[in-house]
Backbone as a chain_set.jsonl record, in Angstrom:
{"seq": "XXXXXXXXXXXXXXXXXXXXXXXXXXXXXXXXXXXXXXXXXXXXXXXXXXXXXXXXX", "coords": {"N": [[86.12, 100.035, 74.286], [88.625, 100.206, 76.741], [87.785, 101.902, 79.895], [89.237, 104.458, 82.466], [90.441, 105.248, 85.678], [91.586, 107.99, 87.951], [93.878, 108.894, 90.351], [95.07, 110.845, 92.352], [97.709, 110.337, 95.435], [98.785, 111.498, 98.562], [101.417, 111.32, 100.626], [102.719, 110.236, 103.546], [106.557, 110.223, 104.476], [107.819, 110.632, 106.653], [108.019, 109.55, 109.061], [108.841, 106.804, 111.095], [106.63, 105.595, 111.527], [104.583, 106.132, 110.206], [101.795, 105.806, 108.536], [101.77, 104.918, 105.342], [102.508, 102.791, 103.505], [100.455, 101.086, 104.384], [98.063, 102.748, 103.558], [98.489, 102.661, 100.862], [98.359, 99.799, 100.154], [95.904, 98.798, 100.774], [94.619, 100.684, 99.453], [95.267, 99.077, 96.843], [94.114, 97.118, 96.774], [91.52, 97.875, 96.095], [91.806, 97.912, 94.144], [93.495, 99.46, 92.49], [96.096, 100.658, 90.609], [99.625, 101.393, 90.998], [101.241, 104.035, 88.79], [103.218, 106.303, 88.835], [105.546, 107.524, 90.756], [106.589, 110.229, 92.86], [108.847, 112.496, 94.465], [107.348, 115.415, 96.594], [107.657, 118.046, 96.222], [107.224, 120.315, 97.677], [107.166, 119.748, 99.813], [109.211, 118.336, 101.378], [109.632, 115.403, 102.419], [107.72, 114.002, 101.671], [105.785, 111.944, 99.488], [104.417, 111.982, 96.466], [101.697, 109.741, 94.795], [100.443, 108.757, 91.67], [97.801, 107.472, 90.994], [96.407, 104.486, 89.136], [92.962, 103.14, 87.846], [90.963, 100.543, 86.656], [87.708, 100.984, 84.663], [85.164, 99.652, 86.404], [82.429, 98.159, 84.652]], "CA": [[87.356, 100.641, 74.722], [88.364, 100.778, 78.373], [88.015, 103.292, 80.509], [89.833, 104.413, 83.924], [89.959, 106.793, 86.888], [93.056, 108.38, 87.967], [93.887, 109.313, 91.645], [96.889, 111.338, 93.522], [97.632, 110.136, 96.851], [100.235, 112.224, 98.959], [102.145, 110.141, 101.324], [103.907, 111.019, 104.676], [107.609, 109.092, 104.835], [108.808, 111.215, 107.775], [108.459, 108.8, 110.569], [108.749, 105.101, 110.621], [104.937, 105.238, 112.287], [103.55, 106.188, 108.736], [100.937, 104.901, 107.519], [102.19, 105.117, 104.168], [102.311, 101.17, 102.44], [99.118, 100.682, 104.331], [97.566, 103.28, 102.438], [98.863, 101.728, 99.013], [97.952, 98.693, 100.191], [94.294, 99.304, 101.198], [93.849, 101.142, 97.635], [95.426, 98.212, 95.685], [93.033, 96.035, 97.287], [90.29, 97.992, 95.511], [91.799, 97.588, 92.697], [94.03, 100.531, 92.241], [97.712, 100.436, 90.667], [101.208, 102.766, 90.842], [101.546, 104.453, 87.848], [104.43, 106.446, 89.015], [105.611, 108.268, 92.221], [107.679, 111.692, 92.999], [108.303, 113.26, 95.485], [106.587, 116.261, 96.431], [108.88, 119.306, 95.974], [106.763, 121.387, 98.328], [107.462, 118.726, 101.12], [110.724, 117.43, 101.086], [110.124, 114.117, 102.731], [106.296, 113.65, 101.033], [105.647, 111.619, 98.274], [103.078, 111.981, 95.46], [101.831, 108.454, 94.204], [99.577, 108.789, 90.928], [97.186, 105.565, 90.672], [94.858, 104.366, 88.384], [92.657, 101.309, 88.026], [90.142, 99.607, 84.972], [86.781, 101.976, 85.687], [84.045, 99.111, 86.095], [81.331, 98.544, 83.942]], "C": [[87.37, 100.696, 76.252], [88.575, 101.961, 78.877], [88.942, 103.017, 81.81], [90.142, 105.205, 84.352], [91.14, 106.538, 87.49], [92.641, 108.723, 89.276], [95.403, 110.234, 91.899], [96.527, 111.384, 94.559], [98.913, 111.15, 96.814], [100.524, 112.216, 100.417], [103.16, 110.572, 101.969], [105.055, 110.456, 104.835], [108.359, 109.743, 105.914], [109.105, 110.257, 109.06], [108.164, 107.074, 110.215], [107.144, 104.596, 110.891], [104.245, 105.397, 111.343], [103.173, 105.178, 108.153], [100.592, 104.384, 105.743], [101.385, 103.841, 103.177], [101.015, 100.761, 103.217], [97.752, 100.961, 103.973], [97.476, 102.588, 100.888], [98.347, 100.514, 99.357], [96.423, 98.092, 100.245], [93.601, 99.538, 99.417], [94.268, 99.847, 96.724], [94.422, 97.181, 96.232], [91.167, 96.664, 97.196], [90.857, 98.372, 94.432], [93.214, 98.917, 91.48], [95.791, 100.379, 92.094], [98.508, 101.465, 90.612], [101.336, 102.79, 89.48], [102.551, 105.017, 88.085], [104.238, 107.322, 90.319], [106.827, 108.912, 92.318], [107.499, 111.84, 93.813], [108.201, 114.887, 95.486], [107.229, 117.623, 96.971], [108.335, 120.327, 96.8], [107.154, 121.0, 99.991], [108.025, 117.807, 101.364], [110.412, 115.787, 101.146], [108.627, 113.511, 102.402], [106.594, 113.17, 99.994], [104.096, 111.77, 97.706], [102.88, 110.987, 94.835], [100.218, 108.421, 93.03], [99.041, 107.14, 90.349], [96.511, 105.429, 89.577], [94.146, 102.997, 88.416], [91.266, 101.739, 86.9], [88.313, 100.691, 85.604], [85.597, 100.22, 85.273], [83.119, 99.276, 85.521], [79.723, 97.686, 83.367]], "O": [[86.432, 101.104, 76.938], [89.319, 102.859, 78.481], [89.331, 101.916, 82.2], [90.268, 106.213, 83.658], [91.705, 105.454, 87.632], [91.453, 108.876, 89.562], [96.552, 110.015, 91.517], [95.555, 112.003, 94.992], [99.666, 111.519, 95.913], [99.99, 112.946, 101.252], [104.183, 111.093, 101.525], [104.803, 109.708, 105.78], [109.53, 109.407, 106.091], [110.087, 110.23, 109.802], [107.507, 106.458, 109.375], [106.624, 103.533, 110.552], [103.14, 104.858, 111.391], [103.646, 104.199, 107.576], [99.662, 103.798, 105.189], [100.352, 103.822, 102.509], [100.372, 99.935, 102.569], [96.746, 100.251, 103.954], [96.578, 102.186, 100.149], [97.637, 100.138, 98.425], [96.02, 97.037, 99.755], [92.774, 99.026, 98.663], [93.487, 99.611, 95.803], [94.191, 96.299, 95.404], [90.136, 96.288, 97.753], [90.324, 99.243, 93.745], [93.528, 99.009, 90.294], [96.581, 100.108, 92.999], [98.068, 102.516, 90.148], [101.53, 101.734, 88.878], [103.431, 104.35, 87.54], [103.18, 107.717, 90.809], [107.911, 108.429, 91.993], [106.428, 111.601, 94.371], [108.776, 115.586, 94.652], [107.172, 118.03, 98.131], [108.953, 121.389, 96.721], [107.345, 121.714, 100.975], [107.633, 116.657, 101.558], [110.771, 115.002, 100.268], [108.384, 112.438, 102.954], [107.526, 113.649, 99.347], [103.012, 111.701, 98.286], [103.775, 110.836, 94.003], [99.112, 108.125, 93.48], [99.526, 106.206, 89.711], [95.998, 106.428, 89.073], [94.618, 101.967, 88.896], [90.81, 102.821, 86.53], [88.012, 100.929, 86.774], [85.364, 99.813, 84.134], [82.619, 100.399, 85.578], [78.887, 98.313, 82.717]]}, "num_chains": 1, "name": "protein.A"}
């Protein structure tokens, strides 16, 4: 059966200087995919991006 390891990132979109998609981009390049993404009701212009990826074995 596979397994796999869950993450929440939480992601600044306030200024165009965010480092946001180079975050996501960084993690999908170890392997890590978008399961889904909200934003983060405590911080209007934050998003919450829940990942997961295959746990090696």
């Amino acid at each position: 059966m596979k397994q796999y390891e869950f993450k929440l990132v939480f992601l600044d979109r306030r200024d165009e200087g965010s480092n946001a998609l180079s975050t996501l981009n960084a993690l999908g390049g170890e392997g890590w995919h978008v399961v889904h993404v909200r934003e983060d009701v405590q911080h209007e212009r934050s998003l919450v991006a829940f990942l997961e990826r295959e746990r090696g074995g």
